[in-house]
C-alpha positions in Angstrom: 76.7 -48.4 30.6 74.9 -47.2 27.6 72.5 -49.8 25.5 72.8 -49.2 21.4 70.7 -50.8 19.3 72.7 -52.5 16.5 70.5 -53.8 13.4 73.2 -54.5 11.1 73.7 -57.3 8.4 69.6 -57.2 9.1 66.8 -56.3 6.1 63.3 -54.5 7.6 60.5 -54.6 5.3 58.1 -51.4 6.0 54.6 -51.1 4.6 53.6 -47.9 4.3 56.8 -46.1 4.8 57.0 -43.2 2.0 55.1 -40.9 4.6 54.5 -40.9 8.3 54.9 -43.2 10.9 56.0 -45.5 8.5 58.5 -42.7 7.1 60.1 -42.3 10.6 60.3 -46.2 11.1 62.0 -46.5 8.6 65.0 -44.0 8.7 65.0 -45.2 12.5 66.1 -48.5 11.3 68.5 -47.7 8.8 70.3 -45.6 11.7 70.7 -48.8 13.8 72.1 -50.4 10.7 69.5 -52.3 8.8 68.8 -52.4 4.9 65.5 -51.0 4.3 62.8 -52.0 2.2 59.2 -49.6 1.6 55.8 -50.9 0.1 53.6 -48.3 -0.3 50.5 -47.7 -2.8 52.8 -44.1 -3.0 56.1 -43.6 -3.8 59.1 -43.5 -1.6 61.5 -42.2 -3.5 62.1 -39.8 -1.1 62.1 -42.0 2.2 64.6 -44.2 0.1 66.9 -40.9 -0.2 67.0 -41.1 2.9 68.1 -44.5 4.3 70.7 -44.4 1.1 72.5 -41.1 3.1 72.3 -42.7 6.1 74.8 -45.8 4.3 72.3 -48.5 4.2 70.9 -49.8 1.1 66.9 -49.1 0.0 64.5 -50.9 -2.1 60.9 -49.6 -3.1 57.8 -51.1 -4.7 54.5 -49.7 -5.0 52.3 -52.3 -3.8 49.0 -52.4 -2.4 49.1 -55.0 0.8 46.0 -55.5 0.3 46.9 -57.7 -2.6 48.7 -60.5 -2.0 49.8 -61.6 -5.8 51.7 -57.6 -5.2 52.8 -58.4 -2.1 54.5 -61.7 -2.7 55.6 -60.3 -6.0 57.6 -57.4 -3.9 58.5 -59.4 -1.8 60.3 -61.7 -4.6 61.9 -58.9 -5.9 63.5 -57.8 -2.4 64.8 -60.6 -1.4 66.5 -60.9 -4.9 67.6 -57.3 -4.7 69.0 -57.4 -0.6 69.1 -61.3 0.2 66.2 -61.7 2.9 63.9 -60.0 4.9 64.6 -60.6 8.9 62.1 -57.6 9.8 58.4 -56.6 9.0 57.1 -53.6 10.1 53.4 -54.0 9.5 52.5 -50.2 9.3 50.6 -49.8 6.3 46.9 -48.7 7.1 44.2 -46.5 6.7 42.1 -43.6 8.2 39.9 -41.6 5.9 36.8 -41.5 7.0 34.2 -41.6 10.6 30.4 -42.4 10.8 28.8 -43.7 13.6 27.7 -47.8 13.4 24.7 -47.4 11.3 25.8 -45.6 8.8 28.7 -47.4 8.6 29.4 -47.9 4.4 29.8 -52.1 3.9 32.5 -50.9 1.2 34.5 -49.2 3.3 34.3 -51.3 5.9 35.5 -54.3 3.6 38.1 -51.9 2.4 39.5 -51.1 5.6 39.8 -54.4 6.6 41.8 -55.7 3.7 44.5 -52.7 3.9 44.7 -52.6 7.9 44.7 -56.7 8.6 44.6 -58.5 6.0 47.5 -56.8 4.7 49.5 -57.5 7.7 48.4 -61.0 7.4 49.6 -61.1 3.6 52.7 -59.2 4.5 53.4 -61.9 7.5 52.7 -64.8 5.4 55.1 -63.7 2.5 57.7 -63.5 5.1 57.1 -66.1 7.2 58.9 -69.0 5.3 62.1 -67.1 5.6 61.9 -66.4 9.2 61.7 -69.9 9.7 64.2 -70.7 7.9 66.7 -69.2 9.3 65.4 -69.2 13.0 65.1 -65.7 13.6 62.6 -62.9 12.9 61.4 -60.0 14.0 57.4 -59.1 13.5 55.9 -55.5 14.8 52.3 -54.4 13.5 51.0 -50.7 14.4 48.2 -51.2 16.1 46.3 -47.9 18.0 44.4 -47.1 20.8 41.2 -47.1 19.5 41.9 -50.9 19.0 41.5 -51.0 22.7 39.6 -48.2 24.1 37.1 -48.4 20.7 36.7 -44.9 18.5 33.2 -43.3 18.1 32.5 -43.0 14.4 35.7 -46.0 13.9 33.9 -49.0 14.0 35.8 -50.2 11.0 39.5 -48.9 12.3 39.0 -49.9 15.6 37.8 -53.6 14.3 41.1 -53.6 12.0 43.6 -52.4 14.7 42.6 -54.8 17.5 42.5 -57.6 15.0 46.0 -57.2 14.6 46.5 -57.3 18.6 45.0 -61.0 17.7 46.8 -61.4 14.8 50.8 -60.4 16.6 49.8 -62.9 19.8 48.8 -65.8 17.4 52.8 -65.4 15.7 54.1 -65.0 18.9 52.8 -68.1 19.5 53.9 -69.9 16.6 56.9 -68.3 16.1 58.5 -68.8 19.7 60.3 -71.8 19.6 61.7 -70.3 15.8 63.2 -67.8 16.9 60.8 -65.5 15.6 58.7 -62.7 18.0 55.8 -60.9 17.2 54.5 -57.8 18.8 52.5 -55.1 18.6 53.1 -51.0 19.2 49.7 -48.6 20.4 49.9 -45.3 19.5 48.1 -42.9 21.0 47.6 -39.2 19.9 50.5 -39.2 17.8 51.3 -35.8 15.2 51.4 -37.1 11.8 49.6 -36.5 8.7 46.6 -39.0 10.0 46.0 -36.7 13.2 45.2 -33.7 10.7 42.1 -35.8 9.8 40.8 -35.0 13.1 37.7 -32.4 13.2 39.6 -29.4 14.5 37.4 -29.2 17.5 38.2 -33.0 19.2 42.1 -32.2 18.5 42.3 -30.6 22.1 40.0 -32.7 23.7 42.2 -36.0 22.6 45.3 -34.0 23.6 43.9 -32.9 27.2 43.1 -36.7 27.6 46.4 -37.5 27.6 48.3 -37.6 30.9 51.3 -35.7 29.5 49.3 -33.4 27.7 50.8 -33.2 24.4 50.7 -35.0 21.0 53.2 -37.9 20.6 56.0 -37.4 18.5 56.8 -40.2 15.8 59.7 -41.1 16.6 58.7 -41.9 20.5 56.9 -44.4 18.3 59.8 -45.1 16.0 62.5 -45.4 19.1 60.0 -48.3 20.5 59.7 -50.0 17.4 63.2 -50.4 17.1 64.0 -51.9 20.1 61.7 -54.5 19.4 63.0 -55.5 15.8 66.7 -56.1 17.8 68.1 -58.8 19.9 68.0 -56.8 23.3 63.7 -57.4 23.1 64.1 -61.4 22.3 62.5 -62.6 25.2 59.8 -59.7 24.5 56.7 -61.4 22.4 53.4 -61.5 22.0 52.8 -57.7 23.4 50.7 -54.5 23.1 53.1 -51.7 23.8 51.0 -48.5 24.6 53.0 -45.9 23.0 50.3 -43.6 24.3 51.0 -40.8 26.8 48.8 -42.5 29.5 45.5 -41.4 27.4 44.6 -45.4 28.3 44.9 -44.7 31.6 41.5 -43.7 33.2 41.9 -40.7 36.1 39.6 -38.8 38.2 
């Protein structure tokens, strides 16, 4: 018996989906069936090419989650443009820079957590309402590993990614008897554009940490997410999937 994962008559919302991860989430979706919708501070004209040949329709907004008068404003506009949004795929996020604790920059610190929490929190709200309406919803944030294992020089994007671990448990809660799940993916070592930030020098020392010895590819990220948006993961809430691997896993 095969499973298929069947999204249609459905409307995902991804932040941060003109480039990686976010990019691959959302043509994953729009193969299962679902409308697609991107905010992005970038274009995604190109991502939106995309879901349009796979047959499903595509909005885009550049928005900056961060913001919630944007975000409700895009949101506005896509539900007037597709009908609803059923899905959020709380992707957007940020990783531009390491220091260790003490020299830590306040700015970027406040920065980071506005685009990596709060804007899954404005994202969430915005959508919320609708979910409830209509007694279903589907809720997935990207979290990482160094939300739970901690980063050296990440104090700020390891605060921001197991905040949203928080965050996904508390709508799980509060969305259960709604209809409505909430969950969380954990990437590990994954190769997309953010991995390139890594000093060339801990690239093979991440990768050797992992038990399968190998970078992730995004769409072992992207295949996870989408189960988890559908109706076969609706007794599935209120979890941390470790899309990682095994580099969590500690060995002798």
């Amino acid at each position: 018996m095969s499973i298929e994962i069947d999204l249609s008559g459905r409307v995902a919302l991804i932040t941060g989906g003109a480039r990686g991860l976010g990019r691959v989430h959302a043509r994953t979706l729009a193969r299962a069936g679902a409308d697609v919708a991107i905010l992005d501070v970038l274009a995604a004209d190109e991502s939106a090419d995309e879901i349009r040949g796979l047959g499903r329709k595509a909005v885009t907004a550049v928005c900056d989650v961060a913001e919630r008068a944007q975000v409700d404003a895009a949101v506005t506009e896509i539900v007037g443009e597709l009908g609803s949004v059923d899905i959020l795929v709380a992707n957007a996020g940020l990783l531009d820079h390491l220091a260790r604790f003490e020299a830590q920059e306040p700015e970027l610190w406040e920065r980071d957590l506005r685009v990596n929490l709060t804007g899954a929190f404005n994202c969430a709200q915005a959508v919320w309402p609708q979910m409830l309406g209509r007694g279903w919803g589907r809720i997935v944030a990207t979290s990482s590993v160094v939300g739970t294992l901690g980063g050296f020089g990440q104090a700020s994007y390891a605060a921001t990614k197991a905040g949203l671990l928080g965050l996904m448990r508390t709508l799980a809660l509060e969305g259960a008897r709604h209809g409505i799940t909430a969950n969380a993916v954990v990437p590990g070592v994954i190769g997309t554009d953010m991995f390139g930030f890594v000093a060339p020098d801990k690239r093979g020392r991440m990768i050797a940490r992992t038990a399968v010895r190998r970078l992730g590819e995004p769409q072992e990220v992207a295949n996870v997410v989408c189960f988890l948006c559908s109706d076969l993961a609706s007794y599935v809430t209120g979890v941390a999937v470790e899309v990682d691997g095994g580099i969590s896993l500690f060995t002798f």
